[in-house]
Each structure stands twice: as structure tokens, then as C-alpha cells.
C-alpha positions in Angstrom: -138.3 -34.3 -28.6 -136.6 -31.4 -27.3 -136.6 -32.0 -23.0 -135.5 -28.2 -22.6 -138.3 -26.4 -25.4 -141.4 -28.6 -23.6 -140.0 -27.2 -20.2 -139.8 -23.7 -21.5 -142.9 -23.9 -23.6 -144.7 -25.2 -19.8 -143.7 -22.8 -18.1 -144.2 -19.9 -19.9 -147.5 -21.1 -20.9 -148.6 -22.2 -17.3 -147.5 -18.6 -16.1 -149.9 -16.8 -18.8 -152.3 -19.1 -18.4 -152.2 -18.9 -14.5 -153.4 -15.3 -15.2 -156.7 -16.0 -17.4 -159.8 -15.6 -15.5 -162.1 -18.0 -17.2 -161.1 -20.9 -14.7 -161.8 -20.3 -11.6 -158.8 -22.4 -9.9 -155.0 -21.4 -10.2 -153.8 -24.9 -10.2 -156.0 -25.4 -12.9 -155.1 -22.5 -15.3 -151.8 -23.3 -14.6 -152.5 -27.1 -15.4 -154.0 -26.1 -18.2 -151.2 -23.7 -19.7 -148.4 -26.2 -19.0 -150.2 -28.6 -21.1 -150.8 -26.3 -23.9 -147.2 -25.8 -23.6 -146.3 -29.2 -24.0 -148.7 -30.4 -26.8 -147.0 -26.8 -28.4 -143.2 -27.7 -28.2 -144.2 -31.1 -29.6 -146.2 -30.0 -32.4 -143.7 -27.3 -33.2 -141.0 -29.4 -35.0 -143.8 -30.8 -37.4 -144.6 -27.4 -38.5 -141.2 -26.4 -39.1 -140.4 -29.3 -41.3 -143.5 -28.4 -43.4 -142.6 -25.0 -43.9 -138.8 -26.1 -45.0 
């Protein structure tokens, strides 16, 4: 697993995420953006090796 892409990928997606009105907390949209990001970066190398 790439340590740098999960960061990046948590980041980016607890900052959009911390800008989505359909939860009501911030910690929480950011929470929930971060994990997104996460189960992104990991899923991300399984999808390029199918497409290869």
C-alpha cells in the first residue's frame, strides 16, 4: 500500500467532503471524506491491474 497516495487521497477527500451539507457535523464530513479516501487509494491499485 502506498503510505503517501492514502494520505493524499484523505486529505483531499476529507477537505471536499468537509464542504457537503448533508452531515450536519464538520468533524464528521471530514471523517467521512478521509475514509472514502482511504478505502479509494487502496482500492485503486486493484483497478489498475485489471485494466492492464
Amino acid at each position: 500500500m502506498d503510505t503517501v497516495a492514502a494520505v493524499f487521497y484523505a486529505l483531499v477527500c476529507g477537505g471536499v467532503a468537509a464542504s457537503v451539507p448533508t452531515i450536519q457535523s464538520r468533524i464528521g464530513r471530514i471523517v467521512a471524506g478521509a475514509v472514502t479516501g482511504v478505502i479509494a487509494s487502496v482500492i485503486l491499485p486493484y483497478i489498475r491491474s485489471l485494466l492492464a
